[in-house]
LOKEPA-177836 format. One record per residue (C-alpha): x, y, z; residue in one letter. Coordinates in steps of 0.05 Angstrom, whole numbers, plus 32768, in hexadecimal, padded with zeros to 4 digits. Last residue first. Layout:
% residues N
XYZA
...
//
This chain:
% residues 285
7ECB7E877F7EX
7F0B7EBD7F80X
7EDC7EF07F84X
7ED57F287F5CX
7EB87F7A7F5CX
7ED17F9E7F96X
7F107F807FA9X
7F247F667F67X
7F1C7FB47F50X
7F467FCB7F90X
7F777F987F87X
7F8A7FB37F3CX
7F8D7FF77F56X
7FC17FDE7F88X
7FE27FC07F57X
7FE87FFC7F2FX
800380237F5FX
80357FF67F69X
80437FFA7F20X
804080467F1DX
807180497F5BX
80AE801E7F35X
80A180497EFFX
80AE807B7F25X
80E780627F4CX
810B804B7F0CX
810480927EF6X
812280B17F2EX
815D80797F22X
816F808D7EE3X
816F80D67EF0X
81A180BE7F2CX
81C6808D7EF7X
81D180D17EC9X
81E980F87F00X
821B80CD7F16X
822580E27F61X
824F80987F77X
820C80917FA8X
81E180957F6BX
820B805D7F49X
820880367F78X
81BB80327F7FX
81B1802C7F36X
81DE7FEE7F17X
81D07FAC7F52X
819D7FD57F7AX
816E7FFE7F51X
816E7FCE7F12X
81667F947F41X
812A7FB97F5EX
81127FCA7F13X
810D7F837F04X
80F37F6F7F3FX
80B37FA97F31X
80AE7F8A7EEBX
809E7F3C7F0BX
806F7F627F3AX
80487F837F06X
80437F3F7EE0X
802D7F257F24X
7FF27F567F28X
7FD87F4D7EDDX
7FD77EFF7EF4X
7FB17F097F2CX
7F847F3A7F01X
7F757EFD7ED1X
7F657ECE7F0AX
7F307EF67F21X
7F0E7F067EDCX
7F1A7EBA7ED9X
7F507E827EB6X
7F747E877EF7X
7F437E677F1FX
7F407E297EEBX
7F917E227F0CX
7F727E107F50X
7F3F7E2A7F79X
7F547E787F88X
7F5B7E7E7FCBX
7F937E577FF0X
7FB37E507FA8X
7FB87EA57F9FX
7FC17EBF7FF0X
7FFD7E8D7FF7X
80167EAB7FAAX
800E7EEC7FCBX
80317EE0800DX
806C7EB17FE8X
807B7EF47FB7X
807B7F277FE8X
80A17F058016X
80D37F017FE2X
80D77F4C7FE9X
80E77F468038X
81307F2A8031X
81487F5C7FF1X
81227F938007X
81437F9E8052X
81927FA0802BX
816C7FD57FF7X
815380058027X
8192800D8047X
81B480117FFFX
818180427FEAX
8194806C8029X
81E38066801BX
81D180747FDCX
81B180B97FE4X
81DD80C28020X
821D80BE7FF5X
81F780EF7FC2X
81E581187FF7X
819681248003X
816981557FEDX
815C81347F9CX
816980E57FACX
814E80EC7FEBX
811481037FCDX
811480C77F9FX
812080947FD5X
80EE80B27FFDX
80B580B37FCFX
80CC80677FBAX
80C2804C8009X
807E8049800FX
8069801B7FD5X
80A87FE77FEDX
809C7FF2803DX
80517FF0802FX
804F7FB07FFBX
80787F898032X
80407F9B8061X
800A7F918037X
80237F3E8028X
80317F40807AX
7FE87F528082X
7FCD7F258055X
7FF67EE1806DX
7FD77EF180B1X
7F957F01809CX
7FA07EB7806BX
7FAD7E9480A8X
7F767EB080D4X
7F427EA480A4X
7F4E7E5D8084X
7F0A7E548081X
7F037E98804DX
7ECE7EC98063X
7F037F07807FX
7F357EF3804AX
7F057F00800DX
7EFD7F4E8020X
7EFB7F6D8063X
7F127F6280A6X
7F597F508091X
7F627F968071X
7F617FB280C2X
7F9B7F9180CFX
7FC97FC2809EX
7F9E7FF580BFX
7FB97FE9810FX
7FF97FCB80F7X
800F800E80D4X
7FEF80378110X
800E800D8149X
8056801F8120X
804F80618116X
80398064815FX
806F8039817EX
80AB80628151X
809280A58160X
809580A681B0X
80E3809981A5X
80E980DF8191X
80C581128169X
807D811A8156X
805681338119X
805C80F380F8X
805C80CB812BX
800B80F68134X
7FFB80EC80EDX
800A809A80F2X
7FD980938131X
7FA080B68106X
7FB2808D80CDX
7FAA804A80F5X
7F6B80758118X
7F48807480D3X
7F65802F80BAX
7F42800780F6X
7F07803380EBX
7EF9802D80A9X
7F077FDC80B1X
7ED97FD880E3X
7E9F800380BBX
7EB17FCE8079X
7EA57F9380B2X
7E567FA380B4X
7E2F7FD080E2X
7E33801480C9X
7E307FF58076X
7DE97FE5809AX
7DD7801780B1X
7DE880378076X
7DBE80118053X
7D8980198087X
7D8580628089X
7D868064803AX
7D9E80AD801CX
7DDE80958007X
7DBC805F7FE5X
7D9E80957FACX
7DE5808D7F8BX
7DC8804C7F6DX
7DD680077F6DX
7DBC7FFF7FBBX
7DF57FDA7FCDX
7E2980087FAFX
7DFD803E7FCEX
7E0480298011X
7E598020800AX
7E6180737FEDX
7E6280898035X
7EA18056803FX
7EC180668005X
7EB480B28013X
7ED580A2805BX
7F0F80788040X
7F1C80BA8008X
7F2480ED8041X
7F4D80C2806EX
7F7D80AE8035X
7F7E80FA8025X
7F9581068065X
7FC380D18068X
7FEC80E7802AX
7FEA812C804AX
800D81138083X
803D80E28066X
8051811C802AX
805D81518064X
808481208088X
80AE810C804EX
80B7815C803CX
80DA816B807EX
810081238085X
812981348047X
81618156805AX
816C81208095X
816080E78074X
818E80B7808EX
816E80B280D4X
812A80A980B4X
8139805F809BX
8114803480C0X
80E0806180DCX
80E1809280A8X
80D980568075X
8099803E809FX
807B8081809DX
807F80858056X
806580448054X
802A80548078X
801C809A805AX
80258075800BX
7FFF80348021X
7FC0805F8032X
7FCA80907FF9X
7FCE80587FCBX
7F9B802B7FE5X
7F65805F7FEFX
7F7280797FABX
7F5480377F8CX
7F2080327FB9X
7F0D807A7FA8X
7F0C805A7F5DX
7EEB80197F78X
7EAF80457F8FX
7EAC806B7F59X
7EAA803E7F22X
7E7780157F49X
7E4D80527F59X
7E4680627F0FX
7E38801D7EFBX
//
């Protein structure tokens, strides 16, 4: 029990740090023109955020033989580990290792090298979740990879892009504060509801039918799209009442809107937590 806890607890952090250094990267990519003032910190937040992602993926990874042997004393076991060496979980490491690896160096880079590699190392370990998990067994493999990696890719621009928006909203202008959450705001509203069809694609193609919901399984889904239903709720907050208001310089609406963004980040966060316990303990069977 021990291990299990553990394990999906590193998993758990995995997914956050990992989607935080991506995302972050992604927003300086799309938006890092605006965010002059606040490029400084943004890269150091990326960089460490990756570094801890790398630290945690290996431990994860180290920690894989003794989740199969039950015990702690499975980190010892030369053919456990051989195994774990062997299998699709030392793909995935690696796929995600060198995707953070690639991300580092854009971030640590100037010029029009930076948008290629940021952008090889996002694919590179948003890809590598398709080799694991219930997608990588499923039939309908290659559809449901696809569907999976644009579902992570939405969640990384959202997940990675609430750090910036509330530094901006502290270094920046208040004109560039909104004019960046405004920016940000115009991408959300057309790849958010691709959010929504990817997950619900990824629930009927592999849960079986309404009975599926009435699981351990089907219970988290549901825990997942009650967080998702909030997180609108907040967007619209942000852009319809928020986001203009910050770029106006009410003080009140910008304290507002910091707090939006954090609770906006718990949720995600949460989520991801959620995914990282139906990851490592249920199937949709």
């Amino acid at each position: 029990m021990m291990v299990d806890a553990l394990s999906v607890a590193l998993r758990a952090l995995s997914f956050v740090a990992l989607f935080q250094a991506a995302g972050i990267s992604l927003f300086l990519v799309l938006f890092g023109r605006l965010v002059v003032a606040s490029d400084p910190t943004l890269r150091r937040a990326a960089t460490l955020s990756a570094l801890v992602a790398m630290g945690v993926l290996v431990a994860e990874y180290v920690l894989e033989a003794a989740r199969m042997s039950g015990d702690f004393s499975g980190l010892m076991d030369l053919t456990l580990q051989s195994q774990v060496m062997h299998s699709s979980t030392a793909a995935a490491l690696a796929g995600r290792l060198l995707g953070l690896v690639l991300i580092i160096l854009a971030l640590r880079l100037r010029g029009i090298s930076v948008v290629p590699l940021s952008v090889a190392g996002i694919l590179l370990l948003t890809s590598a979740f398709a080799l694991t998990g219930h997608t990588a067994t499923h039939p309908e493999r290659w559809l449901l990879s696809l569907v999976l990696i644009a579902h992570l890719l939405v969640v990384m621009f959202w997940f990675g892009a609430l750090v910036p928006l509330h530094v901006a909203s502290s270094r920046e202008s208040a004109a560039i504060a909104g004019e960046v959450t405004e920016a940000f705001s115009v991408i959300a509203i057309w790849v958010v509801p691709v959010l929504l069809v990817s997950g619900l694609m990824l629930s009927v193609l592999l849960v079986k039918g309404f009975a599926g919901l009435r699981t351990t399984y089907g219970h988290l889904l549901l825990v997942k799209l009650a967080a998702f239903a909030a997180l609108m709720g907040l967007g619209a907050l942000n852009k319809w009442r928020l986001g203009p208001a910050v770029s106006r310089g009410d003080p009140r609406a910008t304290a507002a809107f910091r707090r939006s963004l954090k609770s906006e980040y718990i949720l995600i966060a949460g989520a991801l937590s959620v995914t990282a316990i139906l990851t490592s303990f249920y199937s949709p069977d």
